[in-house]
DRENBAVEX-802708 format. One record per residue (C-alpha): residue in one letter; x, y, z. Coordinates in steps of 0.02 Angstrom, whole numbers, padded with zeros to 5 digits, m for minus. Each point is the difference from the previous one (the first is absolute). Example, Ala and Ser with C-alpha at 12.3 -4.5 7.8 and 13.67 -1.06 7.14 Angstrom:
! residues 2
   resn        x        y        z
      a    00615   m00225    00390
      s    00069    00172   m00033
***
This chain:
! residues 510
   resn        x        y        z
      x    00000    00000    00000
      x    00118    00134    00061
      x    00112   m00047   m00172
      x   m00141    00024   m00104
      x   m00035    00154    00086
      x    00190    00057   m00007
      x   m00007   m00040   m00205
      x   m00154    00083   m00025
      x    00074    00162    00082
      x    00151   m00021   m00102
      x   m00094   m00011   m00172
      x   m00104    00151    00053
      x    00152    00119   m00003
      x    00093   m00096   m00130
      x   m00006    00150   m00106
      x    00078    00122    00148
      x    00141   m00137    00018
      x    00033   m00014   m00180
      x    00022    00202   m00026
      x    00102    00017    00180
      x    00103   m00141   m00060
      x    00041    00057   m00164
      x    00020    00170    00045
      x    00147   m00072    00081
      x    00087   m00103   m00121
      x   m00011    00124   m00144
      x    00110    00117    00125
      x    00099   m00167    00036
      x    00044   m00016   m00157
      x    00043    00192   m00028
      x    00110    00010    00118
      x    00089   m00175   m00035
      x    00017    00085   m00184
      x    00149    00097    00045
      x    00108   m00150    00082
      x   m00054   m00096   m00162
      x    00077    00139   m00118
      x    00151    00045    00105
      x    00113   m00153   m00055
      x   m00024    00071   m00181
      x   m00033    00191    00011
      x    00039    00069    00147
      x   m00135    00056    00135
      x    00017    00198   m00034
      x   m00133    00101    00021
      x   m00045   m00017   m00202
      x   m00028   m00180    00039
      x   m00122    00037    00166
      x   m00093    00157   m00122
      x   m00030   m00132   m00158
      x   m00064   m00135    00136
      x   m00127    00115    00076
      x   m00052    00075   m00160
      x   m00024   m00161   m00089
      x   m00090   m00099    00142
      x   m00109    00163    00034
      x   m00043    00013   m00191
      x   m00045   m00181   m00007
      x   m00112    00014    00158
      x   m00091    00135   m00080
      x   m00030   m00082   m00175
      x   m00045   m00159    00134
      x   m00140    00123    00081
      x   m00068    00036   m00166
      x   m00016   m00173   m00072
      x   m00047   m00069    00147
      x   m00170    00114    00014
      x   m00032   m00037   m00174
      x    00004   m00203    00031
      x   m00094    00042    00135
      x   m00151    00063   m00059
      x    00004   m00102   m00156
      x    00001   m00166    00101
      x    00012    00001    00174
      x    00059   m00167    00073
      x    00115   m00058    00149
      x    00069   m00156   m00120
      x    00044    00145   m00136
      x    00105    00096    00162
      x    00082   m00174    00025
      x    00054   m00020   m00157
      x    00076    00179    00006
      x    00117   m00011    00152
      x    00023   m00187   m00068
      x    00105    00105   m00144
      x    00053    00116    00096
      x    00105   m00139    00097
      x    00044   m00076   m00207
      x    00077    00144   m00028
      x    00081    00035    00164
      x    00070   m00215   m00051
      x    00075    00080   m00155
      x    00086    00144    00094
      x    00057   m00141    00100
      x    00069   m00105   m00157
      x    00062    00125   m00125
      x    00058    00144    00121
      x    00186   m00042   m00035
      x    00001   m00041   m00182
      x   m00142    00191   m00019
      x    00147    00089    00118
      x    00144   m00080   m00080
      x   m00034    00080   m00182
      x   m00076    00165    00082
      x    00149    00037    00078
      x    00103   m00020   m00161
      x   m00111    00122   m00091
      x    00095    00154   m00050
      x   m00131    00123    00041
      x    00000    00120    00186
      x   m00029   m00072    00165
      x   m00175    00077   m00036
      x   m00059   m00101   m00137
      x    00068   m00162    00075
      x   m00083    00010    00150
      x   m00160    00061   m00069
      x   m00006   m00156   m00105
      x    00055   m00087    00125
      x   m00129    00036    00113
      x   m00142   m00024   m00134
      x    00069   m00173   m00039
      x   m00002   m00074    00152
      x   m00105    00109    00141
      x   m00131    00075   m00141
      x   m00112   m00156   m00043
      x    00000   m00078    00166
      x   m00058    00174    00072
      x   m00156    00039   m00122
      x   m00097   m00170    00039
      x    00045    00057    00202
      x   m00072    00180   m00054
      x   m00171   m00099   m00063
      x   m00043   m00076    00176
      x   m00052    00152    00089
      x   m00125    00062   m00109
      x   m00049   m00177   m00053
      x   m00029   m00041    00189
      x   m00118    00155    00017
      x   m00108   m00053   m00123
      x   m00030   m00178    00094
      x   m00009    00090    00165
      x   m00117    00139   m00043
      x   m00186   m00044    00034
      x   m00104    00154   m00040
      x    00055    00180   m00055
      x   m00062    00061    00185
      x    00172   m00084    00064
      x    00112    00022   m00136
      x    00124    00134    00057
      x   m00005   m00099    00185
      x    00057   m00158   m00104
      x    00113    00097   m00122
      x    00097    00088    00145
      x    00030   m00151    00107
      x    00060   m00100   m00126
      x    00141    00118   m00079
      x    00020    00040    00203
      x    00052   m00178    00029
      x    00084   m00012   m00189
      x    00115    00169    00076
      x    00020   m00102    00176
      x    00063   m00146   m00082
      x    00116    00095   m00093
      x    00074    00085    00169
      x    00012   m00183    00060
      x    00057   m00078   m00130
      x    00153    00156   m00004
      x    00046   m00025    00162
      x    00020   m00182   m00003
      x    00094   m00009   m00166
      x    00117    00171    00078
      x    00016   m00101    00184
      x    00002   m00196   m00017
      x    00000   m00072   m00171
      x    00135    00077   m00082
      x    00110    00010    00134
      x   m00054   m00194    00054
      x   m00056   m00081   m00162
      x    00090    00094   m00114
      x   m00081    00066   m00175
      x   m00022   m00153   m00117
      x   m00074   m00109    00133
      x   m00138    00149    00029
      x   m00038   m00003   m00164
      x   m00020   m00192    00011
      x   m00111    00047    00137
      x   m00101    00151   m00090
      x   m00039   m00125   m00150
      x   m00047   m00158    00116
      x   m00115    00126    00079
      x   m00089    00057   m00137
      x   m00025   m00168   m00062
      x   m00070   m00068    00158
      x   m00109    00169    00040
      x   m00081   m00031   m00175
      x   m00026   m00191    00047
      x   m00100    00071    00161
      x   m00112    00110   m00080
      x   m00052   m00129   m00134
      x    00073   m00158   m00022
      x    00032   m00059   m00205
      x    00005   m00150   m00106
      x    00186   m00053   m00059
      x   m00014    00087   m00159
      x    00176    00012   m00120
      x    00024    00167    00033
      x   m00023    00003    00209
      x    00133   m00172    00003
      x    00112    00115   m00127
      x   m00003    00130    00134
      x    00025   m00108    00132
      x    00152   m00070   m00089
      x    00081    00159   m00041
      x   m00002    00050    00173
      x    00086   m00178    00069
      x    00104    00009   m00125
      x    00053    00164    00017
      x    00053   m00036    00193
      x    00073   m00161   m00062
      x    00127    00088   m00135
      x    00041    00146    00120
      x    00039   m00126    00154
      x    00105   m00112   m00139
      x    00082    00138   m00046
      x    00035    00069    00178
      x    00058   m00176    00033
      x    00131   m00016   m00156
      x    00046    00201    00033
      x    00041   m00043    00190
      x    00099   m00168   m00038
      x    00087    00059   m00154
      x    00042    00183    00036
      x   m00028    00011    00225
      x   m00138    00110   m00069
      x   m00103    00085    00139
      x   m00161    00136   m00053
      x   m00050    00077    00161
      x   m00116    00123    00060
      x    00034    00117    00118
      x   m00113    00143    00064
      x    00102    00147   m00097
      x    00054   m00126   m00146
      x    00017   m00167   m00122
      x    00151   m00052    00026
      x    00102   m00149   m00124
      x    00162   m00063    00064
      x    00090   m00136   m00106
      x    00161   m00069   m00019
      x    00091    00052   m00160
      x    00190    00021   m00074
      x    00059    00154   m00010
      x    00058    00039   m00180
      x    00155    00075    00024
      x    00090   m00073    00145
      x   m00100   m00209   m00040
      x   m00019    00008    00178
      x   m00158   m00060    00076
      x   m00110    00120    00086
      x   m00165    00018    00079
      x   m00095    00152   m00053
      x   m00156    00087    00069
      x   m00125    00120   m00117
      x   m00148    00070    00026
      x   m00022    00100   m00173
      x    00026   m00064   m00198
      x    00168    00006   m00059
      x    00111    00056    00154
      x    00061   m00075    00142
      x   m00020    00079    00168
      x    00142   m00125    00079
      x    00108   m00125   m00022
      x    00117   m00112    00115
      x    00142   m00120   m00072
      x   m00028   m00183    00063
      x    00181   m00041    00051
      x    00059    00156    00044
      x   m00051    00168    00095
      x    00056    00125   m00120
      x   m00098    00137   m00057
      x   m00095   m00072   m00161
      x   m00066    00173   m00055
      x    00122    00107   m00099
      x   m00102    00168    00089
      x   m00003   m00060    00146
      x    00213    00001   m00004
      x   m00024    00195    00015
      x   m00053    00020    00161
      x    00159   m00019    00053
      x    00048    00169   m00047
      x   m00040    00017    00179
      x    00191   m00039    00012
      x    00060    00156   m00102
      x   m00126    00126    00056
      x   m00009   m00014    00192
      x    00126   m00129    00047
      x   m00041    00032    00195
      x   m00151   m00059   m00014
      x   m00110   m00107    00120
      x   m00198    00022   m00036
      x   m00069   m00040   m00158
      x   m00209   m00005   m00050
      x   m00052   m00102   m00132
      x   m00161    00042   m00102
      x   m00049   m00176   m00084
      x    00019   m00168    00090
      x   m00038   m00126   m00127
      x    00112   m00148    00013
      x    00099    00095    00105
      x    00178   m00023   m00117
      x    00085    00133    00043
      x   m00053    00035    00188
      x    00088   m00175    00018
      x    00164    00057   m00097
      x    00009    00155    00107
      x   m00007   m00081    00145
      x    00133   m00129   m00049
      x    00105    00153   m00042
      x   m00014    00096    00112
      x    00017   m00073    00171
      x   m00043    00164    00101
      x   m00126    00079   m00102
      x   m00186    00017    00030
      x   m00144   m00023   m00143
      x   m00189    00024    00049
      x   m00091   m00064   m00150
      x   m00183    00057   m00056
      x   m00094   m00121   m00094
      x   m00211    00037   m00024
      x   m00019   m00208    00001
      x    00042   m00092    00148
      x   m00065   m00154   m00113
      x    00168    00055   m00108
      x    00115   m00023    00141
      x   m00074   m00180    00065
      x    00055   m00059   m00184
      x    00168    00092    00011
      x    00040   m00093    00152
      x   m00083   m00186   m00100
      x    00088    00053   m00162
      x    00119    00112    00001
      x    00106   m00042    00147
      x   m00062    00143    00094
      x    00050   m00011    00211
      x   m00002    00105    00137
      x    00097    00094    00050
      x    00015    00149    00175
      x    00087    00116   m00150
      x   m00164   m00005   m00106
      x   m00150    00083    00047
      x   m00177   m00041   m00103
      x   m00115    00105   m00013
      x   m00153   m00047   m00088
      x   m00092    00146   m00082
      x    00010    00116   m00159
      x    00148    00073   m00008
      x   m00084    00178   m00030
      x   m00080   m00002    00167
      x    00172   m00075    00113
      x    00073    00174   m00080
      x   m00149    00094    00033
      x    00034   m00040    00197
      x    00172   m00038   m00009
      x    00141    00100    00110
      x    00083    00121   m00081
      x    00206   m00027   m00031
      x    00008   m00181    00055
      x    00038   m00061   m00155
      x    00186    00000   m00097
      x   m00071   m00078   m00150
      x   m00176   m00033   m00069
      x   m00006   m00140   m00136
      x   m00158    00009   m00109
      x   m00033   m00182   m00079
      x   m00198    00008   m00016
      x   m00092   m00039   m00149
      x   m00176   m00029   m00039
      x   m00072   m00059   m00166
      x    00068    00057   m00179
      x    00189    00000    00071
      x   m00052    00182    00092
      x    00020    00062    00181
      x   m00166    00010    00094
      x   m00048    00191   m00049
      x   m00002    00032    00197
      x    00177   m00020    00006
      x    00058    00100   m00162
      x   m00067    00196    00041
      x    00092    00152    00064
      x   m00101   m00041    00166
      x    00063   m00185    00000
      x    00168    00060   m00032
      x    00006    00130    00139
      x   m00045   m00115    00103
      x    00137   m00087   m00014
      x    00104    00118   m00004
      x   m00036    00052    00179
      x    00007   m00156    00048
      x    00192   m00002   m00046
      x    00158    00068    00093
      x    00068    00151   m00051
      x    00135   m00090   m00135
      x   m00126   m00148   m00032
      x   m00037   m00056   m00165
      x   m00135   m00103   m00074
      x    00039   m00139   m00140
      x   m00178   m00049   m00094
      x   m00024   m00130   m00113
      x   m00094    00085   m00169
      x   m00076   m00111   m00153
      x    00006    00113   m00144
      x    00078    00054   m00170
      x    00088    00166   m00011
      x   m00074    00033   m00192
      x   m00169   m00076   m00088
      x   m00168   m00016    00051
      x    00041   m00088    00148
      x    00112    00130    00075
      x   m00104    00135    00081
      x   m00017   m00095    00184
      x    00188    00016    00007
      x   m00010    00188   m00068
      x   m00100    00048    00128
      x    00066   m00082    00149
      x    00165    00062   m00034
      x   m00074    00172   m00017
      x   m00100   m00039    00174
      x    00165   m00053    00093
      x    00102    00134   m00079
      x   m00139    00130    00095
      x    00060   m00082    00171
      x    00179   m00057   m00009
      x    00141    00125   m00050
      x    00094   m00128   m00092
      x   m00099   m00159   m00102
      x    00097   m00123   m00097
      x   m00060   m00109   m00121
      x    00082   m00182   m00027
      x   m00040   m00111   m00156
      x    00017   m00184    00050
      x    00016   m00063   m00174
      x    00089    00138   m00069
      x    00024   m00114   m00173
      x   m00203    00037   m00016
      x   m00068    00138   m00123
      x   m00079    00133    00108
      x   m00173   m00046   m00075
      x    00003   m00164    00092
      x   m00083   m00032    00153
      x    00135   m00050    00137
      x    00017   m00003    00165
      x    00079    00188    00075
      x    00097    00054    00131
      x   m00023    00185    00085
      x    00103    00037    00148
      x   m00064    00179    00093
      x    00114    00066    00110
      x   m00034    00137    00128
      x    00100    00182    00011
      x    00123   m00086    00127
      x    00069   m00123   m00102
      x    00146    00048   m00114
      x    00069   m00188   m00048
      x    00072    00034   m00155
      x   m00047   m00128   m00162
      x    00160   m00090   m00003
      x    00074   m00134    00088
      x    00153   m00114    00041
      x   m00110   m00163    00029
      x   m00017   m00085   m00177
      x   m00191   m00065    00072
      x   m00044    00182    00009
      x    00099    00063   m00160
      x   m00125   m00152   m00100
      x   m00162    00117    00056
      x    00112    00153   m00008
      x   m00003   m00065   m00196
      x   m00182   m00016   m00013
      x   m00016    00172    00053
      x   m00100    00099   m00137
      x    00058    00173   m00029
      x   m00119    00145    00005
      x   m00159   m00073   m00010
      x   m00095    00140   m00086
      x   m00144    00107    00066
      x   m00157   m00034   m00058
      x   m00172    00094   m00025
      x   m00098   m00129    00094
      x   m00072    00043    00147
      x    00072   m00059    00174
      x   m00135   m00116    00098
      x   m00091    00031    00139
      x   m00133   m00053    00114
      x   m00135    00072   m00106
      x    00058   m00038   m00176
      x    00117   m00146   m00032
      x   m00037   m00093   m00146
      x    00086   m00130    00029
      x   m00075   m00140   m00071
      x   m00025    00076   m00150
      x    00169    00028   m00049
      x    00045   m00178    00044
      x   m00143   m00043   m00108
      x    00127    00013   m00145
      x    00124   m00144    00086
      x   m00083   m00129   m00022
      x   m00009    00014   m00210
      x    00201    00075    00007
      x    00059   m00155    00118
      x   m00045   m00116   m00157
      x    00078    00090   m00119
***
């Protein structure tokens, strides 16, 4: 009696479930969008403006055709069949998101167009059939035209709830916990079993074809996960800032074996040798002008944790200096310390935030050197860290003949070489003296490399020459005069920075 009772309840707000619930998963699978484009274009703000657009645009045209079915033929088996679809197509995204990603990101067209298309490929069908429920649902639920606007309110009410929900727990627990293609297992598995709940379907062709896209889908991507991890020690892992890959590779120069992490197409963010603790980054080598420019000194800050490399080197070198190290993703340092050899240490302090706001509060002249090494997507600095503000910041935050060494991806002519322009121009506003170092200095200045700029304060008069042949090979990378430009320097209210690494991507290929 009482389960009767109990499925009699359920069925009479079956509709209210079905809009709550899918209200959720379409902003699920929104926000999973991002981690699932990341690994092939980056996870910029162009990316995050395409997904919204698209998925919004979808909904809309969704809304539309959905009050059109409904008032031609209103029928729960029809609203089935609909979110039956909607978890097909959400199977395909499933099954063909590599192979769709893989020739998007070879396209050469903007960032723009690629993640436009992008987005409509994989986010845009799965979205319209989710944008049909609402209204379709409204039409079952309304009774009489003297309770319509009760019945439309509280049904886009619990739609928008759902949403909120369904935000929240993608944001707080399954990215972080089940990571972004096992929620979209989970958003398509959904669908399919919501649509079995409101109306239960024969075993036609096209409902087992659904059914087998989406176990096959999970199949190939857990085969593939499988071969990746045995053949490469290939790890993809979310964290709550990031997608992360880490992988064992050779390094083409040296034919040493390394372990590299990335979290962006094209570039990695670190790398450790296997059988050996030297510094597997060519950049990363020019931190140690630390040496030439303040030899006395004692207390470092590092911007940018990431596999920690260099942190490690420094405090291998040099036995009675300090670091404190600010990495935004404590997630980051756990797989330091599982990957990248990472240990602790009383000389190294952690501090787990954005670096913008540890300067914001930091004490002033504490600091002998500041080492920028944080990067976001598109091979840019987080725009927080780039302005005149940012860069004051630091500047206070450094003794009187401190200096700070930043890592910069750029290209000092071309498209791609405005970020670079204008961060030069920024630090030049702040530091007296700014030098600019060219770590492959056999490159053409149009290609996008990894650069070196070394501010130094008004107290620091180390001249650019030196005895120790480690220092004379940057010394020899120095590049001369790098020439004003008539870009603007960045600041807190306008740095585009994301649009002028927009270009990279296209000039890396070349």
């Amino acid at each position: 009696m009482v389960r009767a009772f109990m499925l009699m309840h359920f069925k009479s707000y079956i509709l209210e479930i079905t809009v709550f619930v899918c209200g959720a998963l379409v902003m699920i699978f929104e926000i999973i969008g991002s981690r699932l484009l990341s690994p092939y274009i980056g996870a910029s703000t162009y990316v995050w403006t395409s997904l919204i657009g698209v998925i919004l645009a979808a909904l809309s045209f969704g809304y539309w055709l959905g009050g059109r079915w409904a008032d031609r033929k209103p029928d729960i088996k029809i609203l089935a069949v609909v979110i039956f679809l909607a978890g097909g197509m959400v199977s395909l995204t499933i099954l063909l998101h590599d192979l769709i990603l893989g020739l998007i990101a070879g396209l050469p067209v903007g960032l723009e167009i690629r993640s436009v298309l992008a987005a409509i490929l994989l986010f845009a069908p799965a979205s319209i059939l989710l944008g049909v429920v609402t209204p379709y649902a409204v039409k079952l639920k309304m009774s009489s035209l003297a309770d319509s606007g009760k019945t439309v309110g509280s049904l886009y009410a619990l739609s928008t709830v759902g949403s909120i929900a369904g935000t929240f727990l993608a944001g707080f627990v399954l990215i972080p916990f089940l990571g972004s293609i096992k929620t979209l297992y989970l958003i398509g598995a959904a669908l399919i079993a919501l649509s079995l709940l409101l109306a239960p379907f024969s075993l036609k062709k096209i409902n087992v074809a659904i059914l087998v896209v989406l176990v096959f889908g999970i199949g190939a991507n857990e085969l593939k996960s499988f071969y990746l991890r045995a053949a490469y020690d290939f790890h993809d892992i979310d964290t709550e800032y990031s997608r992360l890959q880490i992988m064992t590779t050779t390094d083409q120069k040296t034919d040493r074996k390394m372990r590299v992490l990335a979290f962006d197409p094209d570039y990695v963010q670190s790398a450790i040798y296997l059988e050996s603790d030297d510094l597997a980054l060519e950049y990363s080598k020019y931190y140690h002008l630390i040496q030439h420019f303040k030899p006395d000194f004692q207390n470092t800050l590092m911007i940018g944790g990431a596999g920690y490399t260099y942190p490690r080197d420094y405090l291998k070198r040099y036995p009675k200096g300090t670091i404190d190290v600010v990495e935004i993703d404590p997630q980051m340092t756990a797989i330091a310390k599982k990957y990248f050899r990472l240990e602790e240490n009383e000389r190294m302090r952690i501090f787990h935030e954005d670096g913008r706001t540890f300067l914001n509060r930091a004490e002033p002249a504490q600091y002998d050197a500041v080492f920028m090494d944080a990067f976001g997507s598109l091979f840019s600095v987080p725009f927080q860290l780039t302005t005149v503000e940012a860069v004051r910041k630091i500047e206070r935050v450094l003794k009187d003949d401190g200096l700070l060494i930043a890592n910069i991806g750029g290209a000092l002519a071309g498209d791609a070489s405005g970020f670079l322009r204008a961060e030069l121009k920024t630090y030049r506003r702040v530091f007296p003296r700014v030098l600019l170092f060219k770590v492959n200095p056999e490159a053409p200045d149009e290609k996008l490399q990894n650069f070196i700029i070394v501010g130094v304060k008004a107290g620091n008069v180390a001249p650019v020459e030196s005895d120790d042949p480690k220092i004379v090979a940057f010394f020899s990378h120095l590049y001369e005069n790098p020439p004003e430009t008539a870009v603007e320097i960045l600041t807190d209210d306008l740095a585009p920075v994301e649009y002028y690494n927009s270009f990279a991507p296209i000039n890396y290929s070349k």
